[in-house]
C-alpha positions as CSV (number, residue, x, y, z in Angstrom):
1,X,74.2,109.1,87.0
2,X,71.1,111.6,86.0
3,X,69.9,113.8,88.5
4,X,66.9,116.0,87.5
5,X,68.5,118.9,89.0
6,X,71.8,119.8,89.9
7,X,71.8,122.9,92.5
8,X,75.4,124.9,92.5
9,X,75.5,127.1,96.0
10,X,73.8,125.2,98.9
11,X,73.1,129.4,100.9
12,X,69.7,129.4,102.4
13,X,67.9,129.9,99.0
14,X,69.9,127.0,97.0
15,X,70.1,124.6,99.6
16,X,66.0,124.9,100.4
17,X,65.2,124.6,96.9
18,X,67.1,121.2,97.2
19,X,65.3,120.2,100.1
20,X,62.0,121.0,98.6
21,X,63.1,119.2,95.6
22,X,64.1,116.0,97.1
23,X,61.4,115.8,99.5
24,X,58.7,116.4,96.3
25,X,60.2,113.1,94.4
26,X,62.9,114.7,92.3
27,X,66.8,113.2,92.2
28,X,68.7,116.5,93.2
29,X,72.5,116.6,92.9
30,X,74.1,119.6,95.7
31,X,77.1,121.1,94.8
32,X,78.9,123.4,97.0
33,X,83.0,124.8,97.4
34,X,82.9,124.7,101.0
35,X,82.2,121.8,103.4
36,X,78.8,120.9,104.3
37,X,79.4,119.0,107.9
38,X,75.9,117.4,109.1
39,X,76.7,120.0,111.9
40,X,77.9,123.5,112.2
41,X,80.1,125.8,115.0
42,X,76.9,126.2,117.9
43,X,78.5,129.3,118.7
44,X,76.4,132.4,118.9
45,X,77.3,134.7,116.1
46,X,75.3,137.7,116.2
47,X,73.3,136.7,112.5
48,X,69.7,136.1,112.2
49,X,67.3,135.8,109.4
50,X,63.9,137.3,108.8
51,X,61.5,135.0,107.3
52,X,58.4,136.3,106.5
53,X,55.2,133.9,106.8
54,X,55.0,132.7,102.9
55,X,58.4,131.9,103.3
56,X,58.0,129.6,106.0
57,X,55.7,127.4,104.4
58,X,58.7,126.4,101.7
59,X,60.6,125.7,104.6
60,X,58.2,123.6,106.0
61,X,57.4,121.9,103.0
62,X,61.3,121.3,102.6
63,X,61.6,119.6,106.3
64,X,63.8,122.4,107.7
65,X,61.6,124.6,109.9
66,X,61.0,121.6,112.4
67,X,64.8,120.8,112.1
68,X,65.7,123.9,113.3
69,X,67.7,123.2,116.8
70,X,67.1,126.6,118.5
71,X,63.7,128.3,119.1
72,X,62.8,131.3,116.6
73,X,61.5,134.7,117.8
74,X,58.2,135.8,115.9
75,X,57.1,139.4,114.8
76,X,54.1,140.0,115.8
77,X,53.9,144.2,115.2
78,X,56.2,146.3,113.6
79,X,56.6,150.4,114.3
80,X,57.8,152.7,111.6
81,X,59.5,156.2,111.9
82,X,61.5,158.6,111.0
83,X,63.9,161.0,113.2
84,X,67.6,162.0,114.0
85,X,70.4,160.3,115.3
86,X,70.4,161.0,119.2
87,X,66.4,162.8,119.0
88,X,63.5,161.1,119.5
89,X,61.5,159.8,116.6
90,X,58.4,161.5,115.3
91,X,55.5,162.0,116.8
92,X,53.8,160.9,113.0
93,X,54.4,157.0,112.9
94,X,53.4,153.7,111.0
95,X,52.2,150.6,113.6
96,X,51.6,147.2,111.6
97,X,50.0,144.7,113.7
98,X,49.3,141.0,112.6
99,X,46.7,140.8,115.0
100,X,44.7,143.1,112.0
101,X,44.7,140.5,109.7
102,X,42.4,137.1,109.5
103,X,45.5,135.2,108.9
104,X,46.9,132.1,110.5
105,X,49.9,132.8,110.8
106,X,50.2,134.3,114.0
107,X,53.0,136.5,113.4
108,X,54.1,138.8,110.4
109,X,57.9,137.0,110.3
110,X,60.4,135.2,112.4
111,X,63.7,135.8,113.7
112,X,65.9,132.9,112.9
113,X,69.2,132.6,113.9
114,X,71.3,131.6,110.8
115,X,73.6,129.2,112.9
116,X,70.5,127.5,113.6
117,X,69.3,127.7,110.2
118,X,72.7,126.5,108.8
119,X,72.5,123.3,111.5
120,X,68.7,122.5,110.1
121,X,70.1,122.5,106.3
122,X,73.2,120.6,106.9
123,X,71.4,118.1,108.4
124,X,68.8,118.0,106.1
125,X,70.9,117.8,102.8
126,X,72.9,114.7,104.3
127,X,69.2,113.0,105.7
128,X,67.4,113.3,102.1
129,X,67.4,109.5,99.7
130,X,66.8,111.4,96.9
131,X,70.0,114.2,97.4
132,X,73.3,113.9,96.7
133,X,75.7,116.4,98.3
134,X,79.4,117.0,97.2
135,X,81.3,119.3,98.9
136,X,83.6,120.8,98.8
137,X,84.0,120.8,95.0
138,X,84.1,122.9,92.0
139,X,81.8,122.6,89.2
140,X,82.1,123.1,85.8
141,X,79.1,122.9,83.7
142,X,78.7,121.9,79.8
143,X,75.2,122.7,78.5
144,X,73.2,121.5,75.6
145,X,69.7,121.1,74.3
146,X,69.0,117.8,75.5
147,X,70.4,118.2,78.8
148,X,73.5,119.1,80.7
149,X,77.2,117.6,82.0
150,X,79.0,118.3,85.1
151,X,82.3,117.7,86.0
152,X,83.4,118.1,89.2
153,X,86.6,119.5,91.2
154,X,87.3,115.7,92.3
155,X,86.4,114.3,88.4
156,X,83.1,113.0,89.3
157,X,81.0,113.5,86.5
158,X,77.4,113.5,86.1
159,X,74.2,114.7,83.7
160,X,71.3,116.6,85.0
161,X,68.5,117.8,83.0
162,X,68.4,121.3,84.4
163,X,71.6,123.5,86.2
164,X,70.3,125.9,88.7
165,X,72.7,129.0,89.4
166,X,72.9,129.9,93.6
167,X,76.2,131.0,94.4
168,X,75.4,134.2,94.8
169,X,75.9,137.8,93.2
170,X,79.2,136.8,91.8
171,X,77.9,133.8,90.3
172,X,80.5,131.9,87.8
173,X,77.5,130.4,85.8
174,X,75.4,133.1,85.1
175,X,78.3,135.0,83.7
176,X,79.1,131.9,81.5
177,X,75.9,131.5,79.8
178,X,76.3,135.0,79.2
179,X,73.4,136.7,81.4
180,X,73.8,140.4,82.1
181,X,73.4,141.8,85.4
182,X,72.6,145.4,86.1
183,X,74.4,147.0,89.7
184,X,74.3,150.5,90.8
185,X,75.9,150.9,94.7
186,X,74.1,152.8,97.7
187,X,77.4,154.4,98.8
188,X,76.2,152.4,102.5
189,X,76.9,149.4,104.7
190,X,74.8,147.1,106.3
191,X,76.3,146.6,110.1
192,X,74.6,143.4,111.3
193,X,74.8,142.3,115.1
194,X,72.7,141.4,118.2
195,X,72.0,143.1,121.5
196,X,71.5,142.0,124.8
197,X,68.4,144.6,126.2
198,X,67.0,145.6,129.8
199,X,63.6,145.6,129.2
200,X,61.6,142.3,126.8
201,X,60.5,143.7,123.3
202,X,57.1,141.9,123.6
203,X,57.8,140.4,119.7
204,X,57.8,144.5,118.3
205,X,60.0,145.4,115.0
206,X,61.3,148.9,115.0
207,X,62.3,150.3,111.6
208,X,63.2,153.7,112.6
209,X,64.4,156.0,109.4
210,X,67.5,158.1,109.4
211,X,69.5,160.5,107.3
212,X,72.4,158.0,106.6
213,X,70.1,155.5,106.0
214,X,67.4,153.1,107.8
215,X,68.0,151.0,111.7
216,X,66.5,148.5,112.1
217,X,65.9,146.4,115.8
218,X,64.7,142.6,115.4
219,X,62.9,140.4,118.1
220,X,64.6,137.1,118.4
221,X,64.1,134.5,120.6
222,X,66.1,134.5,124.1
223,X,67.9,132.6,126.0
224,X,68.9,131.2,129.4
225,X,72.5,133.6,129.4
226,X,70.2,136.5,127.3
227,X,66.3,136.5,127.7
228,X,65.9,139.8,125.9
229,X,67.8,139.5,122.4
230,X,67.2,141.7,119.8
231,X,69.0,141.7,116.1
232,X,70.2,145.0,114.4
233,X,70.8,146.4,110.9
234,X,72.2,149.1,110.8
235,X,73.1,150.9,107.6
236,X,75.4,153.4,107.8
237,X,77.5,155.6,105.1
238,X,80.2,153.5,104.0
239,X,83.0,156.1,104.5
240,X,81.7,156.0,108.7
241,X,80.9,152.6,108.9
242,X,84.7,151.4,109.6
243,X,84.8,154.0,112.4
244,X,81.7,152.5,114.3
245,X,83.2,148.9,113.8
246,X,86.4,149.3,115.5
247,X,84.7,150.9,118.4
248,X,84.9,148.7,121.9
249,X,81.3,147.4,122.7
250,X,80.9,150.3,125.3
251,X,81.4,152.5,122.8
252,X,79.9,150.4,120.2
253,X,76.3,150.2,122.5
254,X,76.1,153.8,123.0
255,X,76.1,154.4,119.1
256,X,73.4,151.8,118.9
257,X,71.5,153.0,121.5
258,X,71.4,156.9,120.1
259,X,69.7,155.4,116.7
260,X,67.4,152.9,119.4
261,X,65.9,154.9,121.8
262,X,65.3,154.1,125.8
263,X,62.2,151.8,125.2
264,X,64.4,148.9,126.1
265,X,66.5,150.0,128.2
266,X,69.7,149.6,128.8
267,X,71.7,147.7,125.6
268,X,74.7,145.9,125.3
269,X,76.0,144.1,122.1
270,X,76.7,140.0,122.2
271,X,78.1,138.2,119.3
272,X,80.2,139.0,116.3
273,X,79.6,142.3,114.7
274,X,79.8,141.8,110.3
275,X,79.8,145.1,108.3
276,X,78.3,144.1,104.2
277,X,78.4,146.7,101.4
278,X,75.0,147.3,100.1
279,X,74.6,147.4,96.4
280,X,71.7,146.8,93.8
281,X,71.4,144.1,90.9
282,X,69.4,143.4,88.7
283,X,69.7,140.1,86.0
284,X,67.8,140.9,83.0
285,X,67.2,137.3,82.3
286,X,67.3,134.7,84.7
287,X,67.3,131.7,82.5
288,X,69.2,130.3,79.8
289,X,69.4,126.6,78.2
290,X,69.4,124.4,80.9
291,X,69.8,126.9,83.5
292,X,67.5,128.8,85.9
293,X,69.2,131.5,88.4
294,X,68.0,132.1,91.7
295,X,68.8,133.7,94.9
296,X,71.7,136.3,95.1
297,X,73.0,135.4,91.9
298,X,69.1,137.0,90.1
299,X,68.3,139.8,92.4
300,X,70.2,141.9,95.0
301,X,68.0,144.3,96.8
302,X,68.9,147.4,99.8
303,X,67.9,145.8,103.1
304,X,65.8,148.9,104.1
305,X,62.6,146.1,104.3
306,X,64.1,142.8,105.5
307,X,63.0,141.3,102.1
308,X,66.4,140.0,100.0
309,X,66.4,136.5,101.6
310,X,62.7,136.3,101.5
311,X,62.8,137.6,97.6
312,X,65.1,134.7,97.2
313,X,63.0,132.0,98.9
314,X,60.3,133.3,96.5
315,X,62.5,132.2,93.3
316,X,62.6,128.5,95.2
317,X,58.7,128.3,95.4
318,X,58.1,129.5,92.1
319,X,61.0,127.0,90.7
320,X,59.9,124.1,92.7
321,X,56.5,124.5,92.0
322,X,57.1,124.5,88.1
323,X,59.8,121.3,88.8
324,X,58.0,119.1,90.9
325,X,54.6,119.3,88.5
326,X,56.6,118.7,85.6
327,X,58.3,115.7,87.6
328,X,55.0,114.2,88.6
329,X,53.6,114.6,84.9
330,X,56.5,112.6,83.6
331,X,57.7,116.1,81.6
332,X,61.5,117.3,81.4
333,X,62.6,119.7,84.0
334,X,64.8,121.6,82.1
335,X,62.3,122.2,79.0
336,X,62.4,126.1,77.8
337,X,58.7,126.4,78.4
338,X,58.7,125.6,82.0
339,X,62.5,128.0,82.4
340,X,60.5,130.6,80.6
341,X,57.5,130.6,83.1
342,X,59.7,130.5,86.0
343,X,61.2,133.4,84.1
344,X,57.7,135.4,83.5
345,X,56.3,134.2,87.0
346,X,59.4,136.3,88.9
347,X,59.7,139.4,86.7
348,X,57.3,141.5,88.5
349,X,58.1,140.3,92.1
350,X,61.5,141.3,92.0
351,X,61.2,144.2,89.8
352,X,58.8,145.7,91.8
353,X,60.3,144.6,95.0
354,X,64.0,146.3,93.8
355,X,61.9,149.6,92.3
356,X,60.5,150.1,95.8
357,X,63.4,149.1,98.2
358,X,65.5,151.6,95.8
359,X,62.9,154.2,96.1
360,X,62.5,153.9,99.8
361,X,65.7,154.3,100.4
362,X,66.4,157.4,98.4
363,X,63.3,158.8,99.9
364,X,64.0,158.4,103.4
365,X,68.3,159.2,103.4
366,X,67.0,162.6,102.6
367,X,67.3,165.3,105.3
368,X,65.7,167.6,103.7
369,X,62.6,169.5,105.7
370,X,60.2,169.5,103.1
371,X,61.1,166.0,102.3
372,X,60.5,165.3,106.0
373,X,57.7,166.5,106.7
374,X,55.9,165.0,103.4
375,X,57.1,161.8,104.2
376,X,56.1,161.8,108.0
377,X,52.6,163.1,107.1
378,X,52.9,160.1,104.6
379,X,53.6,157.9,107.4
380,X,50.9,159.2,109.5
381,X,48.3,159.2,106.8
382,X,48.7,155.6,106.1
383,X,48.9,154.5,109.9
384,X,45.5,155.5,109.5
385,X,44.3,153.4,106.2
386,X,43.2,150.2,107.6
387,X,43.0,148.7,104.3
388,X,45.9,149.9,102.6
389,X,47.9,148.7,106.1
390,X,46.8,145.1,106.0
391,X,48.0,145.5,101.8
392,X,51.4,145.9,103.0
393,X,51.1,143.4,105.7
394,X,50.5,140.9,103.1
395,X,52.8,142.2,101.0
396,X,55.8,141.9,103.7
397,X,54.5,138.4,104.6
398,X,54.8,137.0,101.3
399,X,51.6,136.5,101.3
400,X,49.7,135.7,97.7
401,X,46.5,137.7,97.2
């Protein structure tokens, strides 16, 4: 059989590129080592995603943000600050508002749980005519000018005219066709969890900076056990991030409420707690013959602005954009003149997007006072820049201009 696209990593970014894919016309093989059941474990596990507004719109277009089974919990403001563990934040602080912008939208992002997300793709991958899904199974991936050959785990084989690399940062294909990638660590860990909270966080973002790097509180949607759920990220130095994870969830709560703050009372951790390393990566070139790379497996990004998955779902618009013109034109998807504008159409997104995630970072894990205070009158200086505010907005939105 020829598929137009064979997709190898069905994560959030491969398997919505699929979607997209198959719903615009194309024949889209999915290939993935684990099992993709038409439904996942409903149990809560602590895990959300932000997706930012431009974001959404590929979901939508893919089918998956009405299949989602479990309400999502939008961001409608977001305050910025800087402090100490265990002191109160600045008096000098950024407030981003969505209500400031003539947009749609409604809200700057949404909280989605990724159970819920992970239900919505399942299903969606085994509802599509036009998608194939084998999983689990290996693939192994011969590439030539005129097209490409896939053998499979199970010895299905099959051509597709283009290969798209998603299996993340470690990805087996991009190493193959011989694309460098560029890492340098952050020396920190991500701790990722939800909390149960006393008082509602009427749909408000905190990103509060601190010296071991930034926390951040998320609003998601509640529920009947839970009506006020927020999620955390917390990034912590590596060498005390094991410590805080083997702490009992009294202990656990306190910790998270020192970085928090009072303004929603009393907290109290639900779900699974998952600790990640935090790195950077950059891939010099994301295509090759045959072969585009998105996702985790182009990019990796610190989390200090909620923007890696988001960054990835921007490689699936781009890519599908490019694909499902050239499929409607009668044109070959895998041609080098539509890889190399996917190519030239990410460059700047993502370098400019890892330039100032990196810089951010280094900026704000400083303790130092004169680096404090230049930063907090920073802070303060464009809380008060109406126009350079809703710039940003847009920005974190994934907004075009």
């Amino acid at each position: 059989m020829l598929y137009d696209v064979c997709i190898v990593g069905a994560g959030p970014v491969g398997g919505a590129l699929g979607c997209r894919l198959a719903a615009g016309g194309l024949r889209v093989a999915m290939v993935d080592r684990a099992a993709l059941p038409p439904m996942e474990h409903p149990d809560f596990d602590g895990r959300a995603y932000a997706i930012a507004a431009g974001s959404r719109r590929l979901l939508e277009d893919a089918g998956l943000w009405d299949a989602l089974p479990l309400p999502v919990g939008p961001i409608e403001r977001i305050r910025v600050s800087d402090g100490k563990v265990g002191r109160p934040a600045s008096r000098l602080f950024l407030h981003f508002d969505v209500g400031a912008l003539d947009e749609p939208e409604g809200a700057l992002g949404w909280m989605v749980e990724a159970r819920s997300f992970r239900m919505a793709l399942n299903a969606r991958l085994h509802g599509l005519n036009r998608l194939d899904v084998f999983a689990p199974a290996e693939a192994g991936v011969t590439r030539a000018a005129d097209g490409a050959e896939v053998l499979l785990s199970s010895g299905e084989r099959f051509a597709a005219r283009l290969v798209v690399a998603a299996e993340g940062r470690d990805s087996r294909l991009r190493r193959e066709a011989g694309l460098t990638a560029q890492r340098w660590p952050y020396r920190q860990s991500g701790i990722v969890c939800a909390i149960a909270h006393e008082r509602p966080h009427e749909r408000t973002a905190l990103e509060h900076f601190l010296p071991a790097g930034p926390f951040a509180q998320l609003p998601m949607a509640g529920n009947e056990a839970e009506p006020n759920l927020s999620a955390i990220v917390w990034t912590e130095r590596s060498a005390d991030a094991g410590h805080y994870m083997a702490l009992d969830d009294t202990a656990f709560g306190r910790e998270v409420a020192r970085r928090l703050g009072d303004h929603l009372g009393a907290v109290r951790p639900v779900g699974r707690r998952w600790v990640y390393p935090l790195s950077a990566m950059y891939v010099h070139e994301v295509v090759a013959e045959r072969l585009a790379v998105v996702g985790d497996a182009a990019h990796g990004i610190h989390p200090i602005a909620g923007q890696g998955l988001n960054l990835g779902l921007r490689d699936a618009i781009a890519l599908s954009e490019l694909l499902i013109a050239a499929h409607e034109a009668g044109a070959d998807c895998g041609a080098p003149d539509l890889l190399q504008r996917y190519a030239r159409a990410r460059r700047v997104d993502v370098i400019s997007m890892l330039a100032a995630t990196d810089g951010l970072d280094r900026l704000f894990s400083s303790d130092n006072a004169v680096v404090r205070l230049v930063r907090d009158v920073g802070i303060a200086a464009v809380h008060r820049m109406p126009k350079l505010k809703r710039a940003f907005m847009r920005q974190a939105m994934g907004l075009r201009p």
